[in-house]
C-alpha positions as CSV (number, residue, x, y, z in Angstrom):
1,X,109.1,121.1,117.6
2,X,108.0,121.9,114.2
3,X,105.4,120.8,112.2
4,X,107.2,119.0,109.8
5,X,109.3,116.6,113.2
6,X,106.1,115.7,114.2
7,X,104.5,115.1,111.1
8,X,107.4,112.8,110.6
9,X,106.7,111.2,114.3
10,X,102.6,110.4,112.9
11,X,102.5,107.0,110.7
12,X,101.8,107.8,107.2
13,X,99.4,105.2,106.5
14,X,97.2,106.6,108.8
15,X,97.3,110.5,108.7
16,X,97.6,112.5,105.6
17,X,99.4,115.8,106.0
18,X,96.2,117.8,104.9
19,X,94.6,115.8,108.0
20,X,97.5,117.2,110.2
21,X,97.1,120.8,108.7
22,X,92.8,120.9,109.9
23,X,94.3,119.6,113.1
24,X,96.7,122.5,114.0
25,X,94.4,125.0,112.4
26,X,91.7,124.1,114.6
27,X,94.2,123.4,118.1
28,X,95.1,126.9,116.7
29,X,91.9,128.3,116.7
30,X,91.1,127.1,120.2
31,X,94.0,128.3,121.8
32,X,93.5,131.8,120.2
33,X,89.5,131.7,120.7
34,X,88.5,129.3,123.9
35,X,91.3,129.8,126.2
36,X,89.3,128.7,129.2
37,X,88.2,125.7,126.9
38,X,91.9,125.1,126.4
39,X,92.7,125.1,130.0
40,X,89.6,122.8,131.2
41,X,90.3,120.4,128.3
42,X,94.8,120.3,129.4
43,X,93.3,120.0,133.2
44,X,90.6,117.1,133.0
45,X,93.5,114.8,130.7
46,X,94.8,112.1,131.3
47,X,98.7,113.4,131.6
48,X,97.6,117.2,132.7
49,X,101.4,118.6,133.3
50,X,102.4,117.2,129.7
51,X,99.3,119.2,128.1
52,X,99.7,122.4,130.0
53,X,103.5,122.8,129.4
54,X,102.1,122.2,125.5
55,X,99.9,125.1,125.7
56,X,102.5,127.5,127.2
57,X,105.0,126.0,124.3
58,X,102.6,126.8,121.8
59,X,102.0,130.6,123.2
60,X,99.2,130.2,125.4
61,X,100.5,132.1,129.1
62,X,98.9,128.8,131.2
63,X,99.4,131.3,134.9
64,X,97.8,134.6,133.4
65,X,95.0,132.8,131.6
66,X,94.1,130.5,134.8
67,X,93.8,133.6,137.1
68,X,91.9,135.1,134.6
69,X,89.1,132.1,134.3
70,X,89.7,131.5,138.2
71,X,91.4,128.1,137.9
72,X,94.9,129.2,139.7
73,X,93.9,126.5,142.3
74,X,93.9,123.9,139.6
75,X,96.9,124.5,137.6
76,X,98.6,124.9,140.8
77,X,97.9,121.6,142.0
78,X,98.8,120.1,139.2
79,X,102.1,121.6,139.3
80,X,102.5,120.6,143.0
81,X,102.0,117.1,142.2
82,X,104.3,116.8,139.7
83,X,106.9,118.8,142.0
84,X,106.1,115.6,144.6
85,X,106.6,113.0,142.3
């Protein structure tokens, strides 16, 4: 999706587009800088599929990055129960 369909998808009287910009720059910055961060944060939500297919969308390799931080066993789970459901 690209910035500008879901800046169209945010009500304009609440969000100004220079709001949306610090947004993505700092998502951005954590997906580039605090992988592990990243991956805790996607895994303790509330909708934890939905938030790790984001972070592979946005370039973030969810498999390679959770062997690396040792949370295979999560992310795997979670993609097991959405597999059951």
């Amino acid at each position: 999706m690209y910035s500008e369909e879901i800046f169209a998808e945010l009500p304009r009287e609440r969000i100004s587009q220079c709001e949306v910009n610090y947004l993505w720059v700092g998502f951005g910055q954590e997906i580039q800088q605090q992988k592990e961060k990243m991956l805790r944060k996607a895994l303790k939500s509330s909708r934890p599929l939905e938030a790790l297919k984001l972070l592979n969308k946005v370039g973030l390799n969810v498999k390679k990055e959770a062997k690396r931080f040792d949370l295979e066993k999560e992310v795997a789970d979670v993609y097991k129960s959405a597999n059951q459901n």
